[in-house]
N, C-alpha and C positions, 0 to 999 in steps of 0.2 A: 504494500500500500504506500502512496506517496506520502513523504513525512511534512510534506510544506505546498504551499498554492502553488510552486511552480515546478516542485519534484515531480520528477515521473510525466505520466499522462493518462486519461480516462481509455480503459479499452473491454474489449468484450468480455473477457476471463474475469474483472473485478465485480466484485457483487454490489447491490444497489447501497448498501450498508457502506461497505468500501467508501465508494465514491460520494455517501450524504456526509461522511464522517470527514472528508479531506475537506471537500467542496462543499459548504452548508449552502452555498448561494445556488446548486444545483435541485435544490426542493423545489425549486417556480417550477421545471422543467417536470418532474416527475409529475407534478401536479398541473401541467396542461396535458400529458399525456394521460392522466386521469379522465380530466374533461372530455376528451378526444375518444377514449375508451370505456368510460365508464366504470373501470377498476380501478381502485386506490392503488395504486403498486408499494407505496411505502407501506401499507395495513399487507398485501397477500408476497409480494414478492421482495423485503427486506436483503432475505442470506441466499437469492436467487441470483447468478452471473445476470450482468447485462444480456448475453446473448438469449441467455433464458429466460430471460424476463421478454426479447421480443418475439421470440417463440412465444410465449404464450401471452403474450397481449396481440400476435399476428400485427407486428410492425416489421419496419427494415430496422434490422441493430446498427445500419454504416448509419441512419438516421438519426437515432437512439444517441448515438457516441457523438455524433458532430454535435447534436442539440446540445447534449451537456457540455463539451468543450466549449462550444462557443461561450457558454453562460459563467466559466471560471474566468476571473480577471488574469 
């Protein structure tokens, strides 16, 4: 897990957990893909990979990962 805003980077293997915990500013994001789907992801898919989280929310994960990158300063 990255240990600072600019360690590392958001990618498919880290779990949603991972990436709230480096990146708090990354909740807007989860939470329009909420909107967008209907499923809380932070409530069903926390200790879930990204990639599995867009398997099962049936998104694109390259999506999933640009969205949150963009959103970390």
């Amino acid at each position: 897990m990255p240990m600072g805003k600019h360690a590392g980077h958001i990618n498919g293997t880290m779990t949603v957990l991972d990436v709230l915990s480096a990146w708090r500013e990354t909740e807007t994001v989860f939470r329009a893909y909420e909107k967008e789907t209907g499923i809380c992801v932070l409530c069903n898919y926390l200790f879930c990979t990204l990639a599995e989280t867009a398997v099962l929310l049936e998104i694109d994960r390259e999506r999933l990962v640009a969205d949150l990158t963009k959103a970390i300063p």
